[in-house]
Each structure stands twice: as C-alpha cells, then as structure tokens.
TIROGU-222055 format. One line per field, with one value per residue (C-alpha): residue in three letters; x, y, z; residue number from 1. Coordinates in nm, 2 decimals. Layout:
residues N
drennu ala; ...
X X; ...
Y Y; ...
Z Z; ...
zapa NUM; ...
This chain:
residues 325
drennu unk; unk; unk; unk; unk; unk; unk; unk; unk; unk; unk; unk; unk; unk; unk; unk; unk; unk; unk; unk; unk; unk; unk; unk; unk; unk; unk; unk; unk; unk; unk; unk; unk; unk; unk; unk; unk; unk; unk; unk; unk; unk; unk; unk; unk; unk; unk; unk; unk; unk; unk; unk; unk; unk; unk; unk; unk; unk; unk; unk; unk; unk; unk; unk; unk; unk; unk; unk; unk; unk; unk; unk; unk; unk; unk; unk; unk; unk; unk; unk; unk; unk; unk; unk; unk; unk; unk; unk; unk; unk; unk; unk; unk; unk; unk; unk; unk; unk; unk; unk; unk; unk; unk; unk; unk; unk; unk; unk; unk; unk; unk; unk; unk; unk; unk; unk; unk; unk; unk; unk; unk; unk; unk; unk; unk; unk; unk; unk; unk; unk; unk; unk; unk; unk; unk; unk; unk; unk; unk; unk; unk; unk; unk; unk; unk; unk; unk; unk; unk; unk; unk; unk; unk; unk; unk; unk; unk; unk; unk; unk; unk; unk; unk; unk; unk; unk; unk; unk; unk; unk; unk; unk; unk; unk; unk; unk; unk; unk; unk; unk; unk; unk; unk; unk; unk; unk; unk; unk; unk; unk; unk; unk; unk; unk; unk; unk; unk; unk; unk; unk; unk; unk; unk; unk; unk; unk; unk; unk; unk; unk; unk; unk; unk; unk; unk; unk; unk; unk; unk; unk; unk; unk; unk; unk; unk; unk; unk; unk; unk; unk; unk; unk; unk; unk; unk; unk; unk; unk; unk; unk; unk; unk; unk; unk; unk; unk; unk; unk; unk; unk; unk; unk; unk; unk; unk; unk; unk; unk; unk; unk; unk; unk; unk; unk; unk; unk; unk; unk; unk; unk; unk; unk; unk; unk; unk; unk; unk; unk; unk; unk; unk; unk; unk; unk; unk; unk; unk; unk; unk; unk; unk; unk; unk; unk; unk; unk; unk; unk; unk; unk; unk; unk; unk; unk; unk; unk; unk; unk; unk; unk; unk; unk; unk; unk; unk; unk; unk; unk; unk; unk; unk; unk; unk; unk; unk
X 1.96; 1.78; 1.47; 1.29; 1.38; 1.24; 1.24; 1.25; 1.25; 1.38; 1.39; 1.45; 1.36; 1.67; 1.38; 1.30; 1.51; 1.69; 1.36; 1.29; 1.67; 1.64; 1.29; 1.48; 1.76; 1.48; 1.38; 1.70; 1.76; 2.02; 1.81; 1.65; 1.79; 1.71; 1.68; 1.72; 1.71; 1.76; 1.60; 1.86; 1.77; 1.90; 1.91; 2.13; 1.95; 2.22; 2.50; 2.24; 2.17; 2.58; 2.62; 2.32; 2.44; 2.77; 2.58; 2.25; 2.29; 2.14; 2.18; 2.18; 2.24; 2.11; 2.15; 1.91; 2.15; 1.78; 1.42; 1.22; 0.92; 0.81; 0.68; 1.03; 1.23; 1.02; 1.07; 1.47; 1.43; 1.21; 1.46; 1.82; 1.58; 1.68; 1.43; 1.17; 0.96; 0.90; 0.77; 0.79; 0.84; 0.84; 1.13; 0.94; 0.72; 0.87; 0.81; 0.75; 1.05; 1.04; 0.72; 0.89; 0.96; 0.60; 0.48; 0.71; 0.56; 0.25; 0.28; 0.47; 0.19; -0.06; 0.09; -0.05; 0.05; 0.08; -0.05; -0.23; -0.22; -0.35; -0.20; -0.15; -0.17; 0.03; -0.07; 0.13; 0.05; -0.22; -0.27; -0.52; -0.55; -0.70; -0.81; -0.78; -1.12; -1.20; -1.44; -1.27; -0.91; -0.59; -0.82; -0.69; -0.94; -0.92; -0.82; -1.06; -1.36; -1.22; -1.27; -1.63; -1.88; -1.89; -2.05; -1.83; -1.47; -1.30; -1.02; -0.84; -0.92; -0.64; -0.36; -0.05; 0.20; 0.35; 0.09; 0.13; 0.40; 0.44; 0.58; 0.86; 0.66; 0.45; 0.76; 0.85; 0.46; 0.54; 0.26; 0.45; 0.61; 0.49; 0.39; 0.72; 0.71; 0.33; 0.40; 0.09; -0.15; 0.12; -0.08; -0.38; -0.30; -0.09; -0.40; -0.59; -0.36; -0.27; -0.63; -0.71; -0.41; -0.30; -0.43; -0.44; -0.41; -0.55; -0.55; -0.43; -0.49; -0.13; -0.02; 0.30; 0.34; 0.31; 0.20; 0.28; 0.06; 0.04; 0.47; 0.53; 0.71; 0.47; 0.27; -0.03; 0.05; 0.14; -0.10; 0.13; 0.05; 0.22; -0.11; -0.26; -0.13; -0.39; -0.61; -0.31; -0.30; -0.76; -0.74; -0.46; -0.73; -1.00; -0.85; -0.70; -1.01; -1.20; -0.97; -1.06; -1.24; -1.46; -1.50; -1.86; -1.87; -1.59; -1.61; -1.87; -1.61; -1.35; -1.56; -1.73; -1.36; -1.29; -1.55; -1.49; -1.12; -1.23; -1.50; -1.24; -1.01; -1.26; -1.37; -1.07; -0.93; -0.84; -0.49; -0.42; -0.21; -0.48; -0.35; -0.32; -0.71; -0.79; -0.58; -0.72; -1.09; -1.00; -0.84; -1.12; -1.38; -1.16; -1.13; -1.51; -1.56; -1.31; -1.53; -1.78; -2.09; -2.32; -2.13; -2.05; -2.45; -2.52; -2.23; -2.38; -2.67; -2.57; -2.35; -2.51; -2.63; -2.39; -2.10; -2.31; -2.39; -2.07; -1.93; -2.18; -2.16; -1.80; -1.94; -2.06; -1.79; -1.67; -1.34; -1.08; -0.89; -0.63; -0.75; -0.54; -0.39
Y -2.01; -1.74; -1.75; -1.39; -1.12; -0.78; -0.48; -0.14; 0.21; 0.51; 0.84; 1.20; 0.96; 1.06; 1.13; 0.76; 0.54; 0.47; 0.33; 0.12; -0.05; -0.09; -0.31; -0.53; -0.58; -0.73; -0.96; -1.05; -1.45; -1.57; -1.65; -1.35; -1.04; -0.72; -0.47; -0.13; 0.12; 0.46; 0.61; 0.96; 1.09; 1.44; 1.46; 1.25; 0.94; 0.78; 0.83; 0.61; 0.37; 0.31; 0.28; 0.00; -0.17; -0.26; -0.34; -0.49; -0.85; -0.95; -0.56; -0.50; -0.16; -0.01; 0.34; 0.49; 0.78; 0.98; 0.94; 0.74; 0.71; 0.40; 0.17; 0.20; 0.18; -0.18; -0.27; -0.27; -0.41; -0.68; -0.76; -0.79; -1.01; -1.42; -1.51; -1.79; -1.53; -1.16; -0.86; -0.47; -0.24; 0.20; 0.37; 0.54; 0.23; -0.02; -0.39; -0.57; -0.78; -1.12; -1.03; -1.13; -1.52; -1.56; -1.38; -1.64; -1.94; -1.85; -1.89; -2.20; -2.34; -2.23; -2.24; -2.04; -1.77; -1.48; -1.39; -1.03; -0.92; -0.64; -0.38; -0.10; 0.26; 0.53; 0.89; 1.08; 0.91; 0.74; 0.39; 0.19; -0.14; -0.23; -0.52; -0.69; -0.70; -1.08; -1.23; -1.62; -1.62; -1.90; -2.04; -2.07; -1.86; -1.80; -1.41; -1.33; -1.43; -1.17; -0.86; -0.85; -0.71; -0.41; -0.20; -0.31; -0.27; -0.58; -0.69; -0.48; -0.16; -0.28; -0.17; -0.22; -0.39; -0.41; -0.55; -0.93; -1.18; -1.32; -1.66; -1.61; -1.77; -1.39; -1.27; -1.54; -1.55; -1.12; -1.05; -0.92; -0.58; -0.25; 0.01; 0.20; 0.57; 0.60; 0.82; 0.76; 0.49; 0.27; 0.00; 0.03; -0.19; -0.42; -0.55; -0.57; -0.78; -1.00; -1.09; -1.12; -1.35; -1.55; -1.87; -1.86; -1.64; -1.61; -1.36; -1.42; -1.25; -1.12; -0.79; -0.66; -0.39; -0.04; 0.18; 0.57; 0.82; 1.21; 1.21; 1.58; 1.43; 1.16; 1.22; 1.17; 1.49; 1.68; 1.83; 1.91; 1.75; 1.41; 1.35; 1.33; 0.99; 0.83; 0.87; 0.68; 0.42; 0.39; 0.41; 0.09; -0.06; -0.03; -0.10; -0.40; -0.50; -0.44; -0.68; -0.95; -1.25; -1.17; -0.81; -0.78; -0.87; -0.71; -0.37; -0.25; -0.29; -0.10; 0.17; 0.25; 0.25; 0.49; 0.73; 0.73; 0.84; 1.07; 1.22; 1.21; 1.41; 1.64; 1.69; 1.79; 1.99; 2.30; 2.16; 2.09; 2.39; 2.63; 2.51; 2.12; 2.15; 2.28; 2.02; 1.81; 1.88; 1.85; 1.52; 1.38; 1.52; 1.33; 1.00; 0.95; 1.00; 0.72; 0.53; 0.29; 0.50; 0.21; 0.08; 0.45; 0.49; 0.22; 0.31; 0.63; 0.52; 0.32; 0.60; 0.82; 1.17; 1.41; 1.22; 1.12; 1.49; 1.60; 1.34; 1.37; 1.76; 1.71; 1.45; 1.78; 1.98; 2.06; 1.86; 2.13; 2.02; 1.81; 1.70; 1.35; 1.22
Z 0.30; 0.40; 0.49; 0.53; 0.36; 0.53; 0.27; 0.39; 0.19; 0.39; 0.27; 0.50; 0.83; 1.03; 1.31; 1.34; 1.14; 1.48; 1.61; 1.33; 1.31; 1.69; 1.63; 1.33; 1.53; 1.83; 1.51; 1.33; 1.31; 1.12; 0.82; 0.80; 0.57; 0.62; 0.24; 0.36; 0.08; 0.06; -0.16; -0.24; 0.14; 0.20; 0.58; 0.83; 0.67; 0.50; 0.78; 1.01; 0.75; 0.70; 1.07; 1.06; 0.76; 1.00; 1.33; 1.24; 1.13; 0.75; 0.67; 0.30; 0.23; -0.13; -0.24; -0.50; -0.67; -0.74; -0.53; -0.68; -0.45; -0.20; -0.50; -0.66; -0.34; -0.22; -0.64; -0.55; -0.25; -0.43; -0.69; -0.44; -0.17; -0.16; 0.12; 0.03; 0.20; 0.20; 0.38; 0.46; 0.65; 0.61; 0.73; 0.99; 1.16; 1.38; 1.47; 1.82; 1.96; 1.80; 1.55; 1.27; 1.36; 1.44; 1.13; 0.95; 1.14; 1.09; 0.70; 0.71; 0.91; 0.66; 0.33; 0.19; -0.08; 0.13; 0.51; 0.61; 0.97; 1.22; 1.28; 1.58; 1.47; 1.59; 1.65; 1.86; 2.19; 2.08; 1.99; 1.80; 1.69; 1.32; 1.15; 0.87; 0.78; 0.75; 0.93; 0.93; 1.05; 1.06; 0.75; 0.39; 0.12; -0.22; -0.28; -0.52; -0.31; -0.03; -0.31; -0.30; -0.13; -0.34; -0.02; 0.23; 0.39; 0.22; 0.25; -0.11; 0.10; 0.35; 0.14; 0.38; 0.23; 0.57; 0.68; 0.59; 0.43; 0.06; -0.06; -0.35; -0.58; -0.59; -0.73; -0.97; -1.08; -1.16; -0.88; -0.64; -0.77; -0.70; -1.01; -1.09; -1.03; -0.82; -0.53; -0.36; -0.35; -0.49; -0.26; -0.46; -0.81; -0.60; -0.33; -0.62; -0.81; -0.58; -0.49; -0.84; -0.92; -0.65; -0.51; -0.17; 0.13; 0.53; 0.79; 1.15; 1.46; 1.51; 1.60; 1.59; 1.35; 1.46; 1.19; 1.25; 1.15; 1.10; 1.01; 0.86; 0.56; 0.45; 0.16; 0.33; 0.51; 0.17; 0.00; -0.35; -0.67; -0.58; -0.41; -0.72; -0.83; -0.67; -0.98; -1.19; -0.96; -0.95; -1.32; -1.33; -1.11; -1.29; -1.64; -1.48; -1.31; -1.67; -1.86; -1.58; -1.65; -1.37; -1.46; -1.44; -1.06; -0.97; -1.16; -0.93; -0.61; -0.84; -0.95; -0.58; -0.44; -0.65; -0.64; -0.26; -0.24; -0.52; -0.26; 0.05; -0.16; -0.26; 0.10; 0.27; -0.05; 0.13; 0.24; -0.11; -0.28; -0.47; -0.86; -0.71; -0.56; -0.98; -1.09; -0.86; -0.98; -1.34; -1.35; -1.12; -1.37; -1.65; -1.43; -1.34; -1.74; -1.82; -1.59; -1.75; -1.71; -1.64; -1.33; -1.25; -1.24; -1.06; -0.75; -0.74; -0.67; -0.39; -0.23; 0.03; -0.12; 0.01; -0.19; -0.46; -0.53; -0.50; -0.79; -0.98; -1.01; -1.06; -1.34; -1.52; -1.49; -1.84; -1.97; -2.07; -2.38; -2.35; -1.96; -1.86; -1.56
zapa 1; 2; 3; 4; 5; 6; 7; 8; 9; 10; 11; 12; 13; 14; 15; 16; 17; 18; 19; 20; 21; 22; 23; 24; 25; 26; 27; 28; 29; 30; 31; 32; 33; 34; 35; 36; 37; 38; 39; 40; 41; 42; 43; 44; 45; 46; 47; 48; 49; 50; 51; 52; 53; 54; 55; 56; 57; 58; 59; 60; 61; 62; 63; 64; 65; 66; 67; 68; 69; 70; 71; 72; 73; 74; 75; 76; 77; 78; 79; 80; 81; 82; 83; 84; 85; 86; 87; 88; 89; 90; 91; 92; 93; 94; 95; 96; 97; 98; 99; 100; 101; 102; 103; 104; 105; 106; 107; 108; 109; 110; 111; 112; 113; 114; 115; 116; 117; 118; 119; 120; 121; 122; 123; 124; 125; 126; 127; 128; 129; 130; 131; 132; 133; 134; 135; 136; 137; 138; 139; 140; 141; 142; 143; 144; 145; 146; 147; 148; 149; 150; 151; 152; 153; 154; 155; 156; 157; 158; 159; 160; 161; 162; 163; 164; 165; 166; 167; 168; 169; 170; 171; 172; 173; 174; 175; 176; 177; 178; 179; 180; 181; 182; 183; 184; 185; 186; 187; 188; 189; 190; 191; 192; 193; 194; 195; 196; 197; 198; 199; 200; 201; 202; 203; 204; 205; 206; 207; 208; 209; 210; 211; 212; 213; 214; 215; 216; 217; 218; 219; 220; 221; 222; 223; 224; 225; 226; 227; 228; 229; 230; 231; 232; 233; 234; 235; 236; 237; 238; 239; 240; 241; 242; 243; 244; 245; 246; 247; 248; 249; 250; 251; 252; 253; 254; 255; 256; 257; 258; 259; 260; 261; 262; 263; 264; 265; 266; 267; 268; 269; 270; 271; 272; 273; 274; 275; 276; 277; 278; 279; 280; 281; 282; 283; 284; 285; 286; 287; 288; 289; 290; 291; 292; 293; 294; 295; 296; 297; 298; 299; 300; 301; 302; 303; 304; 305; 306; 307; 308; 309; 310; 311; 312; 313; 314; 315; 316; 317; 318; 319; 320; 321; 322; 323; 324; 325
C-alpha cells in the first residue's frame, strides 16, 4: 500500500532537477511514490528524468506530449497518485534528508485533513525561513476560520502547495485539483478552496522544504503575458467566494487580496513587455469593474493611499470594447 505519494512537475529544469531527485531519493521509504511529470521539457530534462525513473525507488515517470503549465502538470500527477496521502514538490526546489517521514507523521498524529508547514527560501546564497502565518500550531482548526482577517497575512495568502500535506479524501471530495490551464497563480483558487471546503487542518513548526527563488525560467521572473493569468485565477476567487454561504464576511478578504497583487503588478510593470504592461492595464481596469463595487469601496478605503490612488485611477480608466481577461 502506499502510503505517500510525492507529485512533482518539471519542465526546462536540467540545471537542478539533479538536486531535487538527489533530496527524494534522501526521503524515499518503501511506501512512498514519487509522480514526476514532465511536462513536454525541451532541454536535457527528460534524459535526467529517464535515468531517475530507473534509480530512484517509487519513481513514476509521466510524459505530457504538449506543456501544459504547473496546475496541469500537479492535475496528472493528482490523478496517477495511490498514496492515502499527498504532497509537492517543483522541479527546481529540494527537500531535507528524511523530511518527508516526519511531514507524514505529523498528519497521522493529527488527523487532520491536510497539514501546512514553513518553509526555507532560497536566493542565490541566501536563506530565509517563512511562516505559515498561524499563530496556534500542532492544534486542529477549522479552515474557514483561518481566511479571515481581511487586513492581515492569513493563512490563504500562503499559497505553496508544497508547502503542506493532503489526506486522499481532498481528492475524492474534488477539492484537491488545481484549475486546468492557469499559468500563474494557479495557487490562488486552490488555498481558497480548500479553506472554504474542508474540515480540518493545522500548521506545525517543521522545516524542510527549500523553496528557490529568482530561477531565470520561472514565471515569476517572466514578464510576457502568461503573467497575466493571475487576474483569471482572482476572478475564480472571487466568483467562488461570492457564491459562498459566507460571502458577506469573506468577500472583503477576496476583494483586498486582489486589489493588492493588482497594485504589486502595477508597481513593478516596467519588466513586463510594453503591449503585456497595456494589456496588463486593461484587463486590471476590467477586473476591478467586475468587482462588487461596494466591497471594492470599502477595501479601498482601508488600503494605504499610494495603492489606493493607483487602483482607483486605474478604476477610471475607460473600458475599450470588447475588454475581458
């Protein structure tokens, strides 16, 4: 039977993949199963995937025949996985030696429906540890009290779906699964859905996962128009959020999230390509129009005046015909 099934998306790695197998291989158990997909890589990728699938044990090698993007890479991974348990990885992070066992044990202590951790970021030489950002830890809470405050880091703005470990039963219940096709922010929806419909989670005090940052191939370093699928992944919030049975109270939290990556996007614009930043403009106009105005007025409000400005000029900004995301 196996017990933990570890899903991991790779695609143009061939820089660090060889770290990342190396740090499974330091976990592998022989109940554990380790997804690698590869999602149509066009460097040495696949060649050091194949070599892995014969030397590290509970490989499961997948090929996607076209890219697809992470939330459709972890989706396959999702649907070949038979551990009563599962968790990520990206093909360019890498684990401690023997995280995984205690990341498993820490669930089956609890019971919970799925477990959020720490993790150690990675720039260049530089190393910093972040938290999950809830105050009680190795204590069973109900996810949809962990949303709110609407003005504070919670624990839905810690979108790492490496970052923790999720009971089967998310997948059975459809909770689990990642929007098809986002290729950024594909995080986003799923935090929020799994707070809103699962029963039970905690957050421990374990480290392990070493997150890298500033990679010249990740998205987050890209500034073409894949970038802009954040505001197809806040919109899937919010609508989501809207059609809650809670929606009034957690709107608010929704809204203000959104109006902030809208601002951080708008800030640093100048790495975007020049028709991305328009593009980029134009669907944010659209998107804080979609918005319902009330709770948009009332998360302005709150939002300190240099952002608040900023959106709400970009509020005024004429809607050309036919603007969607």
């Amino acid at each position: 039977m196996v017990k933990l099934s570890v899903i991991v998306p790779f695609y143009n790695v061939q820089q660090y993949a060889p770290d990342t197998l190396r740090s499974l291989k330091s976990n592998a158990r022989e109940d554990f199963e380790f997804i690698l997909v590869d999602d149509c890589s066009r460097d040495g990728t696949p060649e050091i995937l194949a070599r892995a699938e014969r030397e590290l044990p509970g490989a499961v090698l997948v090929r996607h025949e076209q890219n697809g993007g992470l939330a459709t890479a972890r989706n396959t991974g999702i649907d070949r996985a038979r551990g009563t348990y599962l968790t990520f990885l990206d093909g360019d992070d890498w684990l401690a030696p023997g995280y995984l066992p205690r990341l498993l044990a820490a669930i089956e202590q609890l019971g919970c429906d799925f477990l959020r951790t720490d993790h150690v970021q990675c720039t260049g030489r530089s190393r910093s540890v972040h938290r999950v950002p809830v105050g009680r830890r190795n204590t069973v809470l109900n996810p949809r009290e962990a949303i709110l405050p609407a003005d504070r880091s919670t624990s839905v703005d810690y979108a790492y779906a490496w970052a923790g470990v999720y009971h089967r039963r998310l997948v059975d219940q459809g909770v689990l699964h990642f929007t098809d096709g986002l290729r950024t922010a594909e995080d986003r929806p799923w935090i929020w859905k799994l707070h809103r419909e699962a029963e039970s989670f905690a957050a421990v005090s374990l480290l392990g996962v070493f997150y890298r940052r500033g990679v010249a191939s990740s998205l987050t370093q890209i500034g073409d128009v894949r970038q802009l699928d954040f505001i197809r992944a806040f919109d899937q919030v919010v609508a989501e959020t809207a059609a809650d049975r809670e929606a009034g109270v957690l709107l608010p939290k929704a809204v203000r999230t959104y109006c902030a990556i809208i601002s951080h996007h708008l800030g640093s614009i100048e790495r975007f390509e020049p028709a991305v930043a328009r593009k980029l403009k134009s669907l944010s106009a659209a998107a804080l129009r979609r918005m319902p105005q009330d709770v948009l007025d009332e998360a302005l409000d709150s939002m300190d005046l240099q952002r608040a400005t900023r959106l709400r000029r970009l509020r005024r900004r004429p809607a050309p015909a036919g603007a969607a995301a």
